[in-house]
C-alpha positions as CSV (number, residue, x, y, z in Angstrom):
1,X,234.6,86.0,174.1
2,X,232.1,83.7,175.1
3,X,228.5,84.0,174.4
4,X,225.6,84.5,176.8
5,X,222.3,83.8,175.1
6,X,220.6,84.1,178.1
7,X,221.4,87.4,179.3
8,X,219.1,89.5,176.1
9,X,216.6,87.7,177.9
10,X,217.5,89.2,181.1
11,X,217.8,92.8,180.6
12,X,214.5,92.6,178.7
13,X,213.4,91.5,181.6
14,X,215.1,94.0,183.7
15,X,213.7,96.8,181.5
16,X,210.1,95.4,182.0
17,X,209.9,95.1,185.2
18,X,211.9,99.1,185.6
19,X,208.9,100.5,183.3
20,X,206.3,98.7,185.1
21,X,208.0,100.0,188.5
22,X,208.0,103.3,187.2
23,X,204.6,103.3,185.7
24,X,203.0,102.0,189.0
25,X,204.6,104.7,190.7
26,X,204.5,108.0,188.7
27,X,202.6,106.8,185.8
28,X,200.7,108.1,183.4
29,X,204.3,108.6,181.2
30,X,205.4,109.4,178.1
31,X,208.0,107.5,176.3
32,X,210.5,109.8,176.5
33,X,209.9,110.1,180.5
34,X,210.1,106.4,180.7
35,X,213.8,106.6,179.3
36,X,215.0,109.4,180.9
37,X,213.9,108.0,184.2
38,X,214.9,104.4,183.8
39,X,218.5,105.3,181.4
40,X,216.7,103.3,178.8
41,X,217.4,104.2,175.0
42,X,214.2,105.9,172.8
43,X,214.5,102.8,171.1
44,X,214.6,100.5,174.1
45,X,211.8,102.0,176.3
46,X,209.4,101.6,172.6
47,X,210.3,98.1,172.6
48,X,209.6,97.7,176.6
49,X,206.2,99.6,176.4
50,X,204.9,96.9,173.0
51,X,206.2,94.6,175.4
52,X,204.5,95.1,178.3
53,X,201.3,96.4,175.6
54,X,201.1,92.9,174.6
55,X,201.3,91.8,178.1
56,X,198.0,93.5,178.5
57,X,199.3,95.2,181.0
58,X,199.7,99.0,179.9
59,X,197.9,101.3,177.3
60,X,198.2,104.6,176.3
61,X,195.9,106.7,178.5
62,X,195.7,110.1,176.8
63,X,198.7,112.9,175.2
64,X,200.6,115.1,176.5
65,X,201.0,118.5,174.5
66,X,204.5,119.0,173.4
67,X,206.3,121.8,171.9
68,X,206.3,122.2,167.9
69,X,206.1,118.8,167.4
70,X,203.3,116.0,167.5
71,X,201.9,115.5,171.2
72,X,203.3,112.6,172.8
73,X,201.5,109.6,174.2
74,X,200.9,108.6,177.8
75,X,201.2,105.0,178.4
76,X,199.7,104.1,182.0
77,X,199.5,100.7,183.4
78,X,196.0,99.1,183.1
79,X,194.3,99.0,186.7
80,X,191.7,95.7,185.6
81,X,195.4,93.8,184.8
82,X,195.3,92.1,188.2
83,X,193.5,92.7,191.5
84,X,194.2,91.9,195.1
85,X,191.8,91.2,198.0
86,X,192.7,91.9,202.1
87,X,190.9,90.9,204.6
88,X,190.2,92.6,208.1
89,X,188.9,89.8,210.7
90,X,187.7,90.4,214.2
91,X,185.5,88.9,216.8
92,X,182.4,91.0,215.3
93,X,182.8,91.7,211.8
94,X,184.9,90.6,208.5
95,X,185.7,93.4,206.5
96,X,187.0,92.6,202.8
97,X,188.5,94.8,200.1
98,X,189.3,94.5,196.4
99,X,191.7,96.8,195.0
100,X,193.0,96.7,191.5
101,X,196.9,96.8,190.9
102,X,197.2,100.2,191.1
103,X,196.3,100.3,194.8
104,X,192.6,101.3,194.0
105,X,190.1,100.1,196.2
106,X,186.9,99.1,193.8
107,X,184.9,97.4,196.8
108,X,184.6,97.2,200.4
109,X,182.0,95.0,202.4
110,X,181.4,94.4,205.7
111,X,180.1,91.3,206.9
112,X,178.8,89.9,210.6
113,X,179.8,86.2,211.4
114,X,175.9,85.3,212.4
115,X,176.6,82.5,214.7
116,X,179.1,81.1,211.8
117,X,182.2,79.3,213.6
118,X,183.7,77.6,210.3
119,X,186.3,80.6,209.8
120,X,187.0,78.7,206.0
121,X,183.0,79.7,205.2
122,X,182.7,83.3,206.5
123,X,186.4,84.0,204.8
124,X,184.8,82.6,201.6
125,X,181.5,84.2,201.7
126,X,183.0,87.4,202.6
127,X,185.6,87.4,199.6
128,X,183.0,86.2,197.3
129,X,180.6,89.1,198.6
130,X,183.5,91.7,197.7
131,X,184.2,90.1,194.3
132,X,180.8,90.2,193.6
133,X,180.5,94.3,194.5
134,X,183.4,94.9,192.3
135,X,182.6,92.8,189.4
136,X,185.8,90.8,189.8
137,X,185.9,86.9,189.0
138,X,187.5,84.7,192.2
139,X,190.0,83.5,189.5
140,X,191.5,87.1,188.6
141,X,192.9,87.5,192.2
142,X,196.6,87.5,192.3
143,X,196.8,87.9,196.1
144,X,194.6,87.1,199.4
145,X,195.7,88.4,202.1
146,X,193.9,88.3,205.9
147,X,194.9,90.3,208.9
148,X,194.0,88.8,212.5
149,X,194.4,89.3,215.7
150,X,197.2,87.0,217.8
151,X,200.3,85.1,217.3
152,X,201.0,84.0,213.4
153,X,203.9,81.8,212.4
154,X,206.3,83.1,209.7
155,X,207.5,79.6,209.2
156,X,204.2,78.0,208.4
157,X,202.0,80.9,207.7
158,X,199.3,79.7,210.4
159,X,197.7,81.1,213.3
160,X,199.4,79.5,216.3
161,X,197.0,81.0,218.6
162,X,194.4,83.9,218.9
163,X,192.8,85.3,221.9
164,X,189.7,87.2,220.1
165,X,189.1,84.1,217.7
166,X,189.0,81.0,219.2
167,X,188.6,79.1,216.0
168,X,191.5,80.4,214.0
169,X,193.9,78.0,215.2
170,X,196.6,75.5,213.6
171,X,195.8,73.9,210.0
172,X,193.5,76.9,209.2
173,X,195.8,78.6,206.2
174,X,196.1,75.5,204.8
175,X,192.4,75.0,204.9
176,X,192.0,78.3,203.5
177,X,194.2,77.8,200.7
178,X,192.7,74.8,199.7
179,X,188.7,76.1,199.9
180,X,190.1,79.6,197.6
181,X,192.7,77.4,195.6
182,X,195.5,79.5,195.9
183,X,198.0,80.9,197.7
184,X,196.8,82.9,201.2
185,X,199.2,85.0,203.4
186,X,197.6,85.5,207.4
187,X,199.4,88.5,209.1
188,X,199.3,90.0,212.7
189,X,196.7,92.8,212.5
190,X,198.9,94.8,214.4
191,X,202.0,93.8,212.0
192,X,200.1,95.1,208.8
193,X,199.3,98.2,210.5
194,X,202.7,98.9,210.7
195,X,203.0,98.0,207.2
196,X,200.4,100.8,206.4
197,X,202.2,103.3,208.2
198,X,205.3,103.2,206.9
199,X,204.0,103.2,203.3
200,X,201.5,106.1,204.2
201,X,201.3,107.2,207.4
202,X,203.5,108.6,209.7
203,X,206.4,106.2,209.6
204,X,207.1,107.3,205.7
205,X,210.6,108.0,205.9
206,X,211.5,105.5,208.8
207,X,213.8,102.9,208.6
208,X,213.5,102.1,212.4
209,X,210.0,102.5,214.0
210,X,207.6,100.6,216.6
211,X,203.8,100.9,216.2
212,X,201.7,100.6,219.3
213,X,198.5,99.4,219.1
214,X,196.0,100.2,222.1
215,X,192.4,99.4,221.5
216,X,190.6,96.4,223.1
217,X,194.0,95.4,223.6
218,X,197.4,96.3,223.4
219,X,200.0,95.4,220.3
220,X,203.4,96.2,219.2
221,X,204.7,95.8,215.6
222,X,208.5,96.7,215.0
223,X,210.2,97.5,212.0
224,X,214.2,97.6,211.6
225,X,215.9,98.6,208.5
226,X,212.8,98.9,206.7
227,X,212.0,95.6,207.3
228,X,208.8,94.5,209.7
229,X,210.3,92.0,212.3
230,X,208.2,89.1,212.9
231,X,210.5,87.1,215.7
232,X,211.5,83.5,215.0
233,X,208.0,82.0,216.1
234,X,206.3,85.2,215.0
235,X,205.4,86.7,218.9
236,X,207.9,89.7,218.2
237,X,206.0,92.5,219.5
238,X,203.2,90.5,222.4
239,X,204.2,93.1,224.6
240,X,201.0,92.2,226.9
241,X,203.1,90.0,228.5
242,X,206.0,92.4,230.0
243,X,206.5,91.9,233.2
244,X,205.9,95.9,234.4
245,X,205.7,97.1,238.5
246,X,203.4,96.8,240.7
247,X,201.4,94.1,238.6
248,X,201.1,90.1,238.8
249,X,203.2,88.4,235.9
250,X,201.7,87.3,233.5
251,X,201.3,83.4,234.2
252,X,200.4,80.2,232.5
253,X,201.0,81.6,229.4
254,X,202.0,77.8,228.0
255,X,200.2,76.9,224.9
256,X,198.4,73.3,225.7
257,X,195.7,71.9,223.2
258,X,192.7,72.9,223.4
259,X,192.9,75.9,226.1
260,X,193.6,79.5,225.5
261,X,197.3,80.6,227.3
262,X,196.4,83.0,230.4
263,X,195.6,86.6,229.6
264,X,196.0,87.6,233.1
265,X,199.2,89.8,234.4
266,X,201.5,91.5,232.8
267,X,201.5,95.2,230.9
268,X,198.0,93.8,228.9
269,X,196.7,94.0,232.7
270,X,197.2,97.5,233.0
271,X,196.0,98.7,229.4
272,X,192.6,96.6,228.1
273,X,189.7,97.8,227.3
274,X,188.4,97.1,231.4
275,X,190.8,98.5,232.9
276,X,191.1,101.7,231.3
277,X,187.4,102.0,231.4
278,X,187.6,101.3,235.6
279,X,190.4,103.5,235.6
280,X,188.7,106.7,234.0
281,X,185.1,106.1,236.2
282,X,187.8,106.3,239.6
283,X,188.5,109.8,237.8
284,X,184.8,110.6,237.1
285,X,184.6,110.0,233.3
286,X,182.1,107.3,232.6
287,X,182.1,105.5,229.0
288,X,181.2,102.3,226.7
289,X,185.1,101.8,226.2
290,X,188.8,102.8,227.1
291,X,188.7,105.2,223.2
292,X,185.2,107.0,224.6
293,X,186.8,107.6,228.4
294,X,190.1,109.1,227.0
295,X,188.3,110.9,224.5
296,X,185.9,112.6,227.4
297,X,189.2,113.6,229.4
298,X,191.2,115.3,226.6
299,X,187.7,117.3,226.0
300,X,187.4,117.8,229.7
301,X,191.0,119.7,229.5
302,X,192.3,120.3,233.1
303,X,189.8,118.0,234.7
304,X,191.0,115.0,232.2
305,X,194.3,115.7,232.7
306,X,195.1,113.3,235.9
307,X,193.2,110.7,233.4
308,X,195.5,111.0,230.8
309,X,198.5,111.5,232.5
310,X,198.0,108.0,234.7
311,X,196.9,106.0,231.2
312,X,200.3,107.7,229.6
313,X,202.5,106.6,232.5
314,X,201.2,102.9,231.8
315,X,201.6,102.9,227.8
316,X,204.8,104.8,228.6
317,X,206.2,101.3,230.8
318,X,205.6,99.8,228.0
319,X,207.4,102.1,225.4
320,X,210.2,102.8,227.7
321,X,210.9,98.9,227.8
322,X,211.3,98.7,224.1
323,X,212.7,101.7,223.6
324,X,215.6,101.1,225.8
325,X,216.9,97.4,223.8
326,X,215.9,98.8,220.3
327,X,216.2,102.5,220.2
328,X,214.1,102.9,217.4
329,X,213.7,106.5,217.8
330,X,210.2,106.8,216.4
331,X,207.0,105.3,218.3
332,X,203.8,105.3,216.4
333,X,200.6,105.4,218.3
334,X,197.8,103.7,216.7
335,X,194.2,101.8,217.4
336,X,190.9,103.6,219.0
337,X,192.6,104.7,222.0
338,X,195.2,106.3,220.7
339,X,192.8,107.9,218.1
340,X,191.1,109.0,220.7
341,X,194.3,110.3,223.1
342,X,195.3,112.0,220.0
343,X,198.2,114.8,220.6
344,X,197.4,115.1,224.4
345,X,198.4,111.5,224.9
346,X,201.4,110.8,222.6
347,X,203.0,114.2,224.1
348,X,202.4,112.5,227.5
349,X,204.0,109.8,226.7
350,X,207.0,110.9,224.9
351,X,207.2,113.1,228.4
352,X,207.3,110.1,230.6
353,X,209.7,108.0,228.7
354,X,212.1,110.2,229.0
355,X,211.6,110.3,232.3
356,X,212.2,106.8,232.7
357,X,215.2,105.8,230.8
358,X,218.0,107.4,228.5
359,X,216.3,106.9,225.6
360,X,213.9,109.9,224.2
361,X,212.0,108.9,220.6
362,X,209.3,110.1,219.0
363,X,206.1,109.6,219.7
364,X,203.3,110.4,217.5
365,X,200.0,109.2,216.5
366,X,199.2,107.0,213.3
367,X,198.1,109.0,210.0
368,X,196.5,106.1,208.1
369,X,192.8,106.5,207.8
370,X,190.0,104.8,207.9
371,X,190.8,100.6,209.1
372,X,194.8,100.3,209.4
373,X,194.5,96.9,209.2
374,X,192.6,96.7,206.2
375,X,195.0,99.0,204.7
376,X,197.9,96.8,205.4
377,X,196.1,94.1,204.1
378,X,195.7,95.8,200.6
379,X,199.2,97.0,200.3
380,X,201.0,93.8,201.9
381,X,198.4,92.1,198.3
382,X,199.7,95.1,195.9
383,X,203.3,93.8,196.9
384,X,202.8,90.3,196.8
385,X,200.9,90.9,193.3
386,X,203.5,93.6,191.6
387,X,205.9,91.0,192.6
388,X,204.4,88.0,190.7
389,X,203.8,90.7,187.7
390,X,207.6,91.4,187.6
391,X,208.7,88.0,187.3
392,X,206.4,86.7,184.9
C-alpha cells in the first residue's frame, strides 16, 4: 500500500481546527467534552489541546467538579489570541469597534469627520482611536473590515459609487490597504446588516431571507442558501431604482466620471427620508425625520393608522416585487423606520403583499441591537479572522 506522509499532517490539522470550532462555539470544555463532541480519541483531543496550548491559542480556564474522581480541566480559547476591528461609516459619524476572537467587543468610539474629506485619514484615525481604547497594537489585527453605504464591487473590493459619501469612490480599498498595511474588506452597509441578522437576529434559522433597510434611504440585502448574494457588479439589492406606479423612472442613472448617477424616480422616490416626512405632515404628524413621523402615528393609534397604512402600501411595492422572482419567504424589516414602525408596520405590510401577488412571506422586524451595521462588521472580521486561525 502506498504511503501518504502528508495526510498525519492533515488530520492534525483537521482535529485543530474541529477543537478550535468547538471551543469558539460552546467553550469553556473539558477534555472529555472535546472528544465526545468532535469523535476524537482521549488520547487524540490531549494531543490537539497541547497543540493548540502551544499555539497560544487556548488555556485552561477553571475545573469542572466530577464525580469520585479528580475534577477535570476546562480548556477555553484565549480571547487576547487575535482581534478584529469593523468599521460603521456614514455621512456624519465613523463608528469603530474592536472585538477580540471570541466576538467580544473591548471598544467602541465614535468619531465626527470635522471637515476631513481624505476618507484614508479619518479611517485611520478612527481605527487608531479604537485600538488605543482597547489597548490593542495596530499590528495584532487579523481583520478590518468597513461597512458603507452604496454600490461595492465583489470583484475588486472597491466602492464603485456612494450617494451619502462622495469621496469613497474607485482606488479607495486599495488606498486603504496600503495606509493600514494589510488586508481590508468594504461591504454594503445594508449587506452586513443582513449578515447580522442571520447570525443573531431574526433571520437565525433562514436559509432564504431579504432584509429591507428603510432609513434615510431605502436598501435590500438578499440571502439564498445561506449565502448573502452580492450580484455580479455588486448592485444586487438597489431596489431604489424599481420602476413602481404612478412614479417617474428612475433616470440617468449612468455612472460618468466625476458626477453622481441620478437619485430621482423610481421606488427610492416614494420612500426617503423627504418624502415620508411630507407624507406624514399631509396626515397631520409633524417630525425631524420619516423614524420620528411613523413613530408619532403608531402612538397616535387610530388617528396614525391612514399614515401607516399609505407608508406600508409603498414598502409593500417594493417587497411584493421581490418577493414574486425570489420567494424567499422571510422579509426582515430593518433601519430607523422600521424601528420605529415596529409590529404595526411589518403586519401592514405582510397584509398588502399578499394583496398584491401570490406570494405571502414573512415579514418581521430586525432583532439585532444597537448599530446593525457595526455588528455585521464585527462578525463578517470574526469570520474572516477564525478562518486565517484554522489554516494556520
Amino acid at each position: 500500500m502506498e504511503r501518504r506522509p502528508g495526510v498525519p499532517r492533515l488530520l492534525r490539522e483537521i482535529n485543530d481546527r474541529a477543537a478550535l470550532e468547538l471551543l469558539l462555539d460552546s467553550g469553556p470544555l473539558t477534555r472529555g467534552q472535546i472528544g465526545e463532541m468532535t469523535g476524537l480519541s482521549k488520547v487524540t483531543a490531549s494531543q490537539t489541546l497541547a497543540r493548540l496550548e502551544g499555539r497560544g491559542l487556548v488555556e485552561v480556564t477553571g475545573e469542572q467538579a466530577g464525580g469520585r474522581g479528580p475534577n477535570a480541566a476546562l480548556y477555553g480559547v484565549i480571547p487576547s489570541s487575535a482581534y478584529v476591528v469593523g468599521l460603521a461609516v456614514g455621512p456624519e459619524f465613523v463608528t469603530t469597534a474592536v472585538a477580540d476572537i471570541s466576538g467580544d467587543i473591548v471598544a467602541e468610539v465614535t468619531v465626527a469627520p470635522d471637515g476631513h474629506d481624505d476618507p484614508v485619514a479619518l479611517v485611520h484615525s478612527a481605527i487608531v482611536k479604537a485600538c488605543r481604547s482597547a489597548k490593542v497594537a495596530l499590528a495584532r489585527l487579523r481583520a478590518v473590515v468597513i461597512g458603507t453605504p452604496g454600490v461595492v464591487d465583489p470583484r475588486t473590493g472597491d466602492v464603485r459609487f456612494s450617494f451619502d459619501l462622495p469621496d469613497w469612490r474607485e482606488g479607495i480599498h486599495e488606498r486603504l490597504a496600503r495606509d493600514l498595511r494589510r488586508d481590508v474588506r468594504i461591504e454594503n452597509d445594508v449587506n452586513l446588516v443582513a449578515i447580522a441578522e442571520h447570525a443573531l437576529g431574526a433571520a437565525r434559522r433562514a436559509d432564504d431571507f431579504v432584509l429591507l433597510w428603510v432609513d434615510r434611504g431605502i436598501g435590500l440585502g438578499v440571502v439564498l442558501g445561506g449565502r448573502l448574494h452580492r450580484g455580479r457588479s455588486g448592485s444586487a439589492g438597489e431596489i431604489g431604482y424599481l420602476p413602481v406606479p404612478g412614479v417617474p423612472l428612475a433616470e440617468d442613472v449612468r455612472e460618468v466620471p466625476g458626477r453622481m448617477p441620478s437619485l430621482a424616480g423610481g421606488l427610492q422616490s416614494l420612500v426617503t427620508d423627504e418624502a415620508v416626512t411630507e407624507l406624514a405632515r399631509a396626515h397631520g404628524f409633524i417630525g425631524r425625520g420619516a423614524a420620528e413621523c411613523v413613530a408619532a402615528a403608531v402612538e397616535a393609534g387610530e388617528r396614525g393608522r391612514p399614515l401607516l397604512d399609505e407608508v406600508a402600501r409603498r414598502l409593500a411595492l417594493g417587497v411584493a416585487s421581490v418577493c414574486v422572482v425570489l420567494d424567499p419567504g422571510l422579509v426582515v424589516l430593518a433601519g430607523e423606520v422600521s424601528r420605529a414602525g415596529g409590529g404595526e408596520l411589518t403586519f401592514r405590510i405582510e397584509e398588502a403583499v399578499a394583496r398584491m401577488c401570490p406570494v405571502r412571506p414573512r415579514v418581521v422586524s430586525g432583532e439585532v441591537e444597537g448599530d446593525p451595521v457595526l455588528r455585521g462588521a464585527v462578525l463578517a472580521g470574526l469570520e474572516q479572522a477564525r478562518e486565517e486561525l484554522f489554516a494556520s
